[in-house]
C-alpha positions as CSV (number, residue, x, y, z in Angstrom):
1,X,128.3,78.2,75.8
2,X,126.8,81.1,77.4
3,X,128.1,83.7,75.7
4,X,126.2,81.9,72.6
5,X,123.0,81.8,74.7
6,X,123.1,85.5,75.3
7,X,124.1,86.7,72.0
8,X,121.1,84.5,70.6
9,X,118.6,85.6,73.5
10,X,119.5,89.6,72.8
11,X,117.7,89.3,69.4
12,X,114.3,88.7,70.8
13,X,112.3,86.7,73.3
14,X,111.7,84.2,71.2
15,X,115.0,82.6,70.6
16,X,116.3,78.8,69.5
17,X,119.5,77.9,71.4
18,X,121.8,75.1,69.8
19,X,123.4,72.5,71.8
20,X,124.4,69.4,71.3
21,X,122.1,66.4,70.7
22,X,123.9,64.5,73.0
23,X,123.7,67.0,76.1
24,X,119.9,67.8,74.8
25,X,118.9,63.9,75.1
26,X,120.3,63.4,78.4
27,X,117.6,61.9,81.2
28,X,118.9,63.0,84.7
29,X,116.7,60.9,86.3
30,X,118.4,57.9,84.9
31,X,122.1,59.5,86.2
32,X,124.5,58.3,88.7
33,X,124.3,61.4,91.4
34,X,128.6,61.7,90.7
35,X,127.6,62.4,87.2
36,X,124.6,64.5,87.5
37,X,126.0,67.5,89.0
38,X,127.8,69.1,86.3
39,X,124.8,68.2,83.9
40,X,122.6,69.9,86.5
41,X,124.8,73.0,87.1
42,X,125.5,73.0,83.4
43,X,121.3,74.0,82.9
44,X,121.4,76.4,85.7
45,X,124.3,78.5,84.5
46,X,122.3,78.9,80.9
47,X,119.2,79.7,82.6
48,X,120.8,81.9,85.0
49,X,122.3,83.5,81.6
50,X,118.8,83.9,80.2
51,X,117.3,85.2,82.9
52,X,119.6,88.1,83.5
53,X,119.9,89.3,80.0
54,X,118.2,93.0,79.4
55,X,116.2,92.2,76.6
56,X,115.0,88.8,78.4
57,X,113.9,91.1,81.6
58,X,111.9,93.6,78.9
59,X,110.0,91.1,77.5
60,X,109.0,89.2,79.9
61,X,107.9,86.4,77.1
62,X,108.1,82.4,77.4
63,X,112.2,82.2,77.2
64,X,112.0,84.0,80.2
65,X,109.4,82.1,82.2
66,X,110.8,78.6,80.7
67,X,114.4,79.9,82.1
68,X,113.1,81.5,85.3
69,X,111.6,78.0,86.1
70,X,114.9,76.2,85.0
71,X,117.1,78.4,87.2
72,X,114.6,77.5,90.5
73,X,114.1,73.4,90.0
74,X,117.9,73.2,89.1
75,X,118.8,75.3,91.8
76,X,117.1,73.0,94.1
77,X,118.0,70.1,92.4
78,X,121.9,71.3,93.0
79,X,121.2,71.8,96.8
80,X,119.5,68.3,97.0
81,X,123.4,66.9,95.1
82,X,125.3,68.3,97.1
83,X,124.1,66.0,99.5
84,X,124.5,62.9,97.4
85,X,120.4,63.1,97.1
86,X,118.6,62.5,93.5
87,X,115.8,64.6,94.3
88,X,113.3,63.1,91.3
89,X,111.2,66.4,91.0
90,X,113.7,68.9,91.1
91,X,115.7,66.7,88.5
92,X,112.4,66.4,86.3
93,X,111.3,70.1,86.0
94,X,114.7,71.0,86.1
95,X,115.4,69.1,82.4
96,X,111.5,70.3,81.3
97,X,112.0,73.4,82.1
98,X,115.3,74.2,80.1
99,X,114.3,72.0,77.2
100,X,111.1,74.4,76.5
101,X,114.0,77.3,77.1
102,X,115.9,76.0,74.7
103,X,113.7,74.3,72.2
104,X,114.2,75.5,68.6
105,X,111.6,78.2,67.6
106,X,109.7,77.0,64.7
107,X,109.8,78.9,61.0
108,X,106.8,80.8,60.5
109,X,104.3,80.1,58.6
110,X,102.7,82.0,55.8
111,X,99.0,81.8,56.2
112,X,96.0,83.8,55.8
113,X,95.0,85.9,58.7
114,X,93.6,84.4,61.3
115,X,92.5,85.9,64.9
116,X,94.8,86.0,67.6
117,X,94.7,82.8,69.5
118,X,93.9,82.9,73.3
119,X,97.3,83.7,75.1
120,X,98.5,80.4,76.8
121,X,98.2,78.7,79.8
122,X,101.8,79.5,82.0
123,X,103.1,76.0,83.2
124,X,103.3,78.4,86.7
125,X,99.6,78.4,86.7
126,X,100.1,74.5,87.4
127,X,102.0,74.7,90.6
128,X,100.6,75.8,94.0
129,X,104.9,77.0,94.4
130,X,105.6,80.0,92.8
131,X,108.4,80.8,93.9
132,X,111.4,79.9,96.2
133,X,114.2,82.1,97.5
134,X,117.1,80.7,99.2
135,X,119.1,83.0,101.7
136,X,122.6,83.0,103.1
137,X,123.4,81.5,106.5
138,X,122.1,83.6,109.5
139,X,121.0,86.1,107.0
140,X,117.7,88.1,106.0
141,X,118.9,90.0,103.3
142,X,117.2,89.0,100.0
143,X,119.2,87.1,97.8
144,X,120.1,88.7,94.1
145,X,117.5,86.6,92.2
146,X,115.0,88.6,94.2
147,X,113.4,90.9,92.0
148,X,113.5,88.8,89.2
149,X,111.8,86.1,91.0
150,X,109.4,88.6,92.5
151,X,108.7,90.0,89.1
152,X,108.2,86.4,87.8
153,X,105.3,85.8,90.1
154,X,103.1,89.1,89.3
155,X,103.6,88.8,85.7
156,X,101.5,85.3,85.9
157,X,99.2,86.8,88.6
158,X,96.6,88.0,86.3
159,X,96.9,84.6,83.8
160,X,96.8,82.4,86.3
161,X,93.8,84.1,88.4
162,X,96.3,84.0,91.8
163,X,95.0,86.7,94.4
164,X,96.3,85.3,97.9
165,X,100.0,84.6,98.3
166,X,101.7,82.8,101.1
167,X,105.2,83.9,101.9
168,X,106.7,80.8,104.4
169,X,110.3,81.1,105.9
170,X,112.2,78.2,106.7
171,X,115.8,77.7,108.1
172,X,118.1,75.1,108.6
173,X,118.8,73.2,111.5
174,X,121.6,75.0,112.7
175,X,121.2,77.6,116.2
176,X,118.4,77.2,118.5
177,X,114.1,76.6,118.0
178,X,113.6,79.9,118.9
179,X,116.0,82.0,117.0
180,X,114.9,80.0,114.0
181,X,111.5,80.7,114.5
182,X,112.2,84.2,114.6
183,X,114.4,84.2,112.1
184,X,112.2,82.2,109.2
185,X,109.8,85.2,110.2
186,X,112.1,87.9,109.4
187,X,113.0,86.0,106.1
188,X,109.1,86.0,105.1
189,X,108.3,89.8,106.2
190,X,111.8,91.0,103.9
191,X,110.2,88.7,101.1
192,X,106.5,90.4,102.0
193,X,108.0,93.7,102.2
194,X,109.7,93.4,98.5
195,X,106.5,91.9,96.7
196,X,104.4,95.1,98.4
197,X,107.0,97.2,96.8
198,X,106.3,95.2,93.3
199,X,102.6,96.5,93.5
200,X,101.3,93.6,95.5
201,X,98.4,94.3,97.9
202,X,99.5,93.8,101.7
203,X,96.2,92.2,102.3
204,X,96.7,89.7,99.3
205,X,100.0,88.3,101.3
206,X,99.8,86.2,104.4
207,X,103.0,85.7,106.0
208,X,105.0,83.2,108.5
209,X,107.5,81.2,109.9
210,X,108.4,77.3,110.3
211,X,111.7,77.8,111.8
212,X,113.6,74.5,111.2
213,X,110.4,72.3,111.4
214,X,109.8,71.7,107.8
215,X,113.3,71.0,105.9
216,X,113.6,70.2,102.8
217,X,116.6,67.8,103.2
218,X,117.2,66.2,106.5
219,X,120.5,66.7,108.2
220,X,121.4,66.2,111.8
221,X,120.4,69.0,114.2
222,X,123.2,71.7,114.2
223,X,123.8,71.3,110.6
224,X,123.9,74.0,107.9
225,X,122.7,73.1,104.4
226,X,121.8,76.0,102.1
227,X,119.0,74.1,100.9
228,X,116.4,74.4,103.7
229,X,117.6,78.3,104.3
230,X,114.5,79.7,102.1
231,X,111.1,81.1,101.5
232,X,109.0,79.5,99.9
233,X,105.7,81.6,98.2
234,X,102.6,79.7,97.3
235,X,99.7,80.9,95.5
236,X,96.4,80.5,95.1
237,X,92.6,81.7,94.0
């Protein structure tokens, strides 16, 4: 399956994906969680396909925006699983996000000229999140997805009128308050740090730490769950 997906995604940006009907139709937020983890995995793998495929990175069009989104929600969504949760956001834009990847490209139409339509509205532009990095335990370094998810977030910049970004780190709940407060800091500044690099103005970017204060799945104090290990980047106007 995803050597299909990348052969059809190196022709263009624009690309229509065949799967089957019956893994196209299926609701995840109707699923037992036993059986939605392979469905959920199943959409991350072909996003993360997408979104790592030259031509996909050169164009920067909707395939890769649509699969950029896919990858994060069903990242999240996974996290949430493997805790036996049925996180209904996640799950939702999860499925939204890779059925607009993978949704058939219509046959073009032969018309009269017409003027160039307004360029549309990024489904980003709807989201005060956008974007969230997830780190390894006890770690700072930036995970792979970085730049691509850095990159993600200044190509909509200009469309979506974002000037002000806030870069929060979080950790999860294992070592002590004060490490983790340190630590969700030093996860921010690396994320600050890269985003600068991508052209972004230091004074745009307002950066901090919530140690283990704000997780995004509870677990018992001492635990490690890769899930709450992130940053999380918010924009705004």
């Amino acid at each position: 399956m995803k050597r299909s997906l990348i052969k059809a995604l190196v022709a263009g940006a624009a690309v229509s994906v065949a799967f089957p009907a019956s893994a196209q139709m299926v609701d995840l937020t109707s699923m037992e969680v036993r059986d939605l983890r392979p469905e959920v995995e199943r959409r991350y793998d072909e996003a993360l396909a997408a979104t790592t495929n030259p031509a996909v990175l050169a164009s920067l069009g909707s395939t890769y925006m649509y699969a950029s989104e896919a990858k994060v929600w069903c990242g999240i969504a996974t996290g949430f699983l493997k805790n036996a949760i049925r996180d209904s956001q996640s799950l939702t834009r999860c499925e939204k996000y890779h059925r607009l990847m993978t949704a058939p490209v219509p046959e073009p139409v032969v018309a009269m000229p017409l003027p160039p339509p307004p360029p549309p509205r990024s489904p980003a532009c709807d989201s005060a999140l956008a974007a969230t990095l997830f780190f390894d335990w006890d770690s700072i370094v930036l995970p792979v997805n970085a730049d691509e998810t850095i990159a993600f977030v200044t190509a909509n910049k200009a469309a979506c009128g974002w000037n002000k970004f806030s870069i929060i780190g979080h950790t999860d709940r294992s070592g002590s308050d004060s490490y983790n407060d340190a630590l969700s800091k030093s996860r921010a500044e690396a994320v600050s740090a890269r985003m600068q690099a991508a052209g972004l103005s230091a004074s745009a970017l307002m950066v901090s730490g919530r140690g283990e204060a704000e997780p995004k799945v509870s677990t018992a104090d001492g635990e490690r769950n890769p899930t709450n290990r992130r940053v999380e980047i918010t924009a705004s106007n």
